[in-house]
C-alpha positions as CSV (number, residue, x, y, z in Angstrom):
1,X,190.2,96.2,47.0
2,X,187.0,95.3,49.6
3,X,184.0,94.4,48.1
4,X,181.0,96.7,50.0
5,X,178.7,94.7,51.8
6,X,176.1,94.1,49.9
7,X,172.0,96.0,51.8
8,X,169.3,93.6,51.8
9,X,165.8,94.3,52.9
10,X,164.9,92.6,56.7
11,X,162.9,90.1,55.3
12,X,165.5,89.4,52.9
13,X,167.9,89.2,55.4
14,X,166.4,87.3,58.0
15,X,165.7,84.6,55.0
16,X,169.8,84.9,54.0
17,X,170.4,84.0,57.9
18,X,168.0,81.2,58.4
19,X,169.7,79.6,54.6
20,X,172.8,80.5,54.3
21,X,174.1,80.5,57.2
22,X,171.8,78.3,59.9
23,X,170.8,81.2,61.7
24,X,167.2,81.8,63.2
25,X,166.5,84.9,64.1
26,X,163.7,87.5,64.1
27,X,162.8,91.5,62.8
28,X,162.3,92.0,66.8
29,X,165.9,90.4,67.8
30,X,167.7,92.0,64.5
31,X,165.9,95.9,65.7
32,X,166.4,94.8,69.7
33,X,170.6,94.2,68.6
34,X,170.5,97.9,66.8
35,X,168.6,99.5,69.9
36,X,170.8,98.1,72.3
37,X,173.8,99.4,70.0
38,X,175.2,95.8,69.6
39,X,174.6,96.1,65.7
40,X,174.6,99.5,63.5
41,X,171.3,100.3,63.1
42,X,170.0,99.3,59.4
43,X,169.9,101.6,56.6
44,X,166.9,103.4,55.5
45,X,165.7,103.1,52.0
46,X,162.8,104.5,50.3
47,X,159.6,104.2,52.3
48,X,161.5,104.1,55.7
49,X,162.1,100.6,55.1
50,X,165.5,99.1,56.9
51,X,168.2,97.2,55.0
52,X,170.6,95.5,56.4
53,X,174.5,94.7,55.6
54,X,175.7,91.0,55.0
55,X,179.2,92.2,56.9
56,X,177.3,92.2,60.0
57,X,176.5,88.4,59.9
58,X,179.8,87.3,61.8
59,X,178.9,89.6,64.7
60,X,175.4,88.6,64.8
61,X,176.6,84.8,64.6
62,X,179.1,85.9,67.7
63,X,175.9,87.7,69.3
64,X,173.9,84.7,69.3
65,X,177.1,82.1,70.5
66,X,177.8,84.6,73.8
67,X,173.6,84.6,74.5
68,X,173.5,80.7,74.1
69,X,177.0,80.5,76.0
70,X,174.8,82.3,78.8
71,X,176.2,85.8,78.5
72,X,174.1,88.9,79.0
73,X,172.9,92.1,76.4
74,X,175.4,93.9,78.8
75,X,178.2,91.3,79.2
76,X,177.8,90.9,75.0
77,X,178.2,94.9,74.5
78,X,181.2,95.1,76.9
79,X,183.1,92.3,75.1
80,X,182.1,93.2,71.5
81,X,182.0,97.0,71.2
């Protein structure tokens, strides 16, 4: 039986990135990915405030390898959604 990802406030999220798994990235790039429908948008919990899932980290880490790799927001949507 699957676990369910665990929700974690932005700013707890963006701190999980950045130490548990290298990654830097911001509340602008994490809402920009959701906008752009690369990422589900985050769930909304008391107070309008977003919370994002931890199974999303593999795509975000994909994400960020295709934009470094030189790939663009449209090249990245084609190949991942």
């Amino acid at each position: 039986m699957n676990t369910p990802p665990e929700l974690m406030k932005v700013n707890g999220f963006i701190e999980y990135l950045n130490q548990k798994e290298g990654i830097v990235i911001t509340k602008r790039t994490l809402r920009y990915y959701a906008t752009e429908g690369i990422l589900p948008k985050p769930v909304k919990i008391g107070g309008n405030r977003a919370h994002y899932r931890t199974d999303q980290v593999p795509k975000i880490k994909l994400v960020m390898l295709l934009q470094k790799s030189g790939h663009s927001i449209n090249q990245i949507k084609q190949l991942i959604t």
